[in-house]
N, C-alpha and C positions, 0 to 999 in steps of 0.2 A: 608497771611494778615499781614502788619504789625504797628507798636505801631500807624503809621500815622493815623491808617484806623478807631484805636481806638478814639484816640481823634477826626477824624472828626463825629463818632458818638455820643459822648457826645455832642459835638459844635451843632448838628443836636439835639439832647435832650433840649441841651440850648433854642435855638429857638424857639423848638415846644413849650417850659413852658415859656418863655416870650411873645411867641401867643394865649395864650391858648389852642395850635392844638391840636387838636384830630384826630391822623390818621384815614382816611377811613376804613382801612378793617385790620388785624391781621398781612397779608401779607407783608402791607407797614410799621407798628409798628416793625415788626419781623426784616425786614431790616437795621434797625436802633437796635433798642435792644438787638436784638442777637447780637452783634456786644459789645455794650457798658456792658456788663455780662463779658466779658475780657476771660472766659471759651478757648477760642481759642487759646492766649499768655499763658494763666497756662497747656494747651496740651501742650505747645511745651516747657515750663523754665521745665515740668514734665521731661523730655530729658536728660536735663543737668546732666553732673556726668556718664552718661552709655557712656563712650567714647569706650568702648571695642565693644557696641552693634551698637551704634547708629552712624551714616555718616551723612554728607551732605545732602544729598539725602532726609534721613528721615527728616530731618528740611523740608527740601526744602518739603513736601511732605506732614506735617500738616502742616506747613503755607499756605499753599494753600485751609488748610479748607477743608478736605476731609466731604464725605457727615458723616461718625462717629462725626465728629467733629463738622458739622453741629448741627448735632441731640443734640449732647450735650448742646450746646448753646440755644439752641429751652427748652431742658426740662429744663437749668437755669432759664430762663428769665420766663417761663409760670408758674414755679414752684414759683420762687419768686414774681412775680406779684400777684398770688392767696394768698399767705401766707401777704403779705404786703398790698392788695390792705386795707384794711378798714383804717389801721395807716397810711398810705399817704393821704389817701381821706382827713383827719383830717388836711394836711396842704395843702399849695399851693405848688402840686410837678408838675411834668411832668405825661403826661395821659399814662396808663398802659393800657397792650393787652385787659385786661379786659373792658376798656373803649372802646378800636375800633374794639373789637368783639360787643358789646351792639350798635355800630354805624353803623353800618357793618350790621348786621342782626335785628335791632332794637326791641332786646329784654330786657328784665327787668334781672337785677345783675344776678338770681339765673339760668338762662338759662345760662348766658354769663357763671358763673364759671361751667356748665356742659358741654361747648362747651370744655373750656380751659380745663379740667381733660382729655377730649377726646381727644384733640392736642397732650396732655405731651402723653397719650397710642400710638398715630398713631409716636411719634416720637422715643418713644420705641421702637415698631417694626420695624423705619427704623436704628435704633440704634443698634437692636439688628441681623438683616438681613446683615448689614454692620462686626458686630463682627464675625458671623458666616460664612460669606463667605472665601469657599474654596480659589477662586481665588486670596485674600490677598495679596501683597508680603509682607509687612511689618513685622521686627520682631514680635513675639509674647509677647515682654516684652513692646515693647511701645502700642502694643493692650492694655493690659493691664494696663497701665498706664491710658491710656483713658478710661479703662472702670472701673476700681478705681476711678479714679477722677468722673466720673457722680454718679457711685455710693452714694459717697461724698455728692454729692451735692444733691444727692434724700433725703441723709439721713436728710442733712440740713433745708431740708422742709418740712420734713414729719410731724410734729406736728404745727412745728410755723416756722418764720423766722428767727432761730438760725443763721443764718451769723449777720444778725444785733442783735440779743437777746443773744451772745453766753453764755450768762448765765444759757439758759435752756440746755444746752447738758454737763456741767460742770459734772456731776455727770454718764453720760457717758464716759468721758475723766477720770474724774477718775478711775471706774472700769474699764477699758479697760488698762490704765496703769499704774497710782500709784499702786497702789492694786495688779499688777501684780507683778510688780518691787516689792513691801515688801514683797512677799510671796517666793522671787526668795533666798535660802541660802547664807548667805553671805561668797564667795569662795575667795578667793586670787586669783587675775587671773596669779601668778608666778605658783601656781598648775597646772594649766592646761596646 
């Protein structure tokens, strides 16, 4: 996939919110939104700098969207939609999974976000069926990368929608590394 593919789904986003569309069915949303979450190009800039590990090939290989890659994009977008949907409702934005899940099975919010929690599970275990498989070739260090990065991005929803609020995780980013760093002796690195 590439930056093209990105912006013709925003362009597709555009539209939909100056039509008021509401995708039919989750499927057809997904199409588009997995896409415009960008989770696909941050697999692949994750790459850069491992020139000892990673080839041609491996580019070649998540730009193509492997189904890991997929998955990941799936649990940005249904992760971020759930955490976002009520502070978007509040303005005129573009209609979320949640919307054409509720379209789709014409059910009331509190179904649709039980449908959506079940997506982000079923894309786990295609996420997780994909990291586990024997058959792999792919280094083990760009597996890895991809499945940091989802990590990441669970972590980033798991309360609220810290990618847009990154005020609520501030206090994670410190204990995780300031706090670290001042606890570390202060050595000369000529010692070592």
């Amino acid at each position: 996939m590439k930056t093209v593919d990105l912006v013709r789904a925003y362009n597709k986003e555009v539209k939909w919110h100056e039509e008021g569309y509401i995708p039919g069915t989750i499927d057809e949303h997904l199409q588009v939104s997995a896409r415009s979450g960008a989770c696909h190009l941050l697999s692949c800039t994750s790459f850069v700098g491992m020139d000892d590990i990673v080839s041609k090939d491996c580019f070649d290989w998540v730009c193509s969207v492997p189904k890991i890659v997929q998955s990941l994009c799936i649990i940005l977008r249904l992760s971020d939609d759930l955490k976002s949907y009520e502070r978007q409702r509040l303005t005129l934005h573009v209609a979320l999974t949640i919307d054409s899940c509720m379209k789709e099975h014409n059910i009331h919010i509190e179904m649709a976000y039980e449908k959506i929690h079940l997506l982000i599970e079923e894309s786990w275990k295609d996420f997780n069926g994909e990291w586990l498989d024997s058959g792999n070739t792919q280094p083990i260090q760009l597996m890895e990368r991809i499945f940091n990065l989802t990590r990441t991005m669970e972590f980033f929803y798991k309360k609220d929608d810290a990618y847009t609020n990154g005020h609520t995780i501030k206090d994670n980013i410190y204990s995780l590394f300031v706090e670290l760093i001042c606890q570390i002796p202060h050595t000369n690195i000529y010692d070592l």
